[in-house]
Residue, then its C-alpha position, 0 to 999 in steps of 0.5 A: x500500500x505504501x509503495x502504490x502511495x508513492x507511486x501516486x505521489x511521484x506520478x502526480x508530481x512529475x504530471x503537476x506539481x513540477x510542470x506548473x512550477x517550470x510554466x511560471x518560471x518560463x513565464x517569468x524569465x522567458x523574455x529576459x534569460x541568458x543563453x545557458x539558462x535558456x538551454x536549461x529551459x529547454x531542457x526542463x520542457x524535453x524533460x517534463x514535457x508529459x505534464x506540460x502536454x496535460x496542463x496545456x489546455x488549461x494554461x495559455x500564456x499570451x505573449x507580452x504586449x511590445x512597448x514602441x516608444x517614440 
């Protein structure tokens, strides 16, 4: 029974929890990452790209608004 608990834990870890937390990251730095951190943003949506495809219905992150100054 603990083992199947754990399971449940991890799988709904890696399936939301964790994926929810790199969407605001990517949210947040996406527009001013350096070029390494944005390998690493890569790489964190190769890696938990199951969980970012199940949240993907439910999140739209619109890009910002471009501020033209004269």
């Amino acid at each position: 029974m603990i083992v199947a608990l754990l399971y449940l834990v991890l799988a709904g870890a890696y399936l939301l929890v964790i994926p929810v937390a790199v969407l605001l990251y990517l949210k947040l730095r996406w527009y001013v990452a350096s070029s390494i951190e944005r390998v690493f943003m890569y790489f964190l949506v190769f890696f938990f790209f199951p969980g970012l495809l199940v949240l993907s219905p439910f999140v739209n992150f619109r890009p910002q608004r471009r501020q033209i100054q004269v």
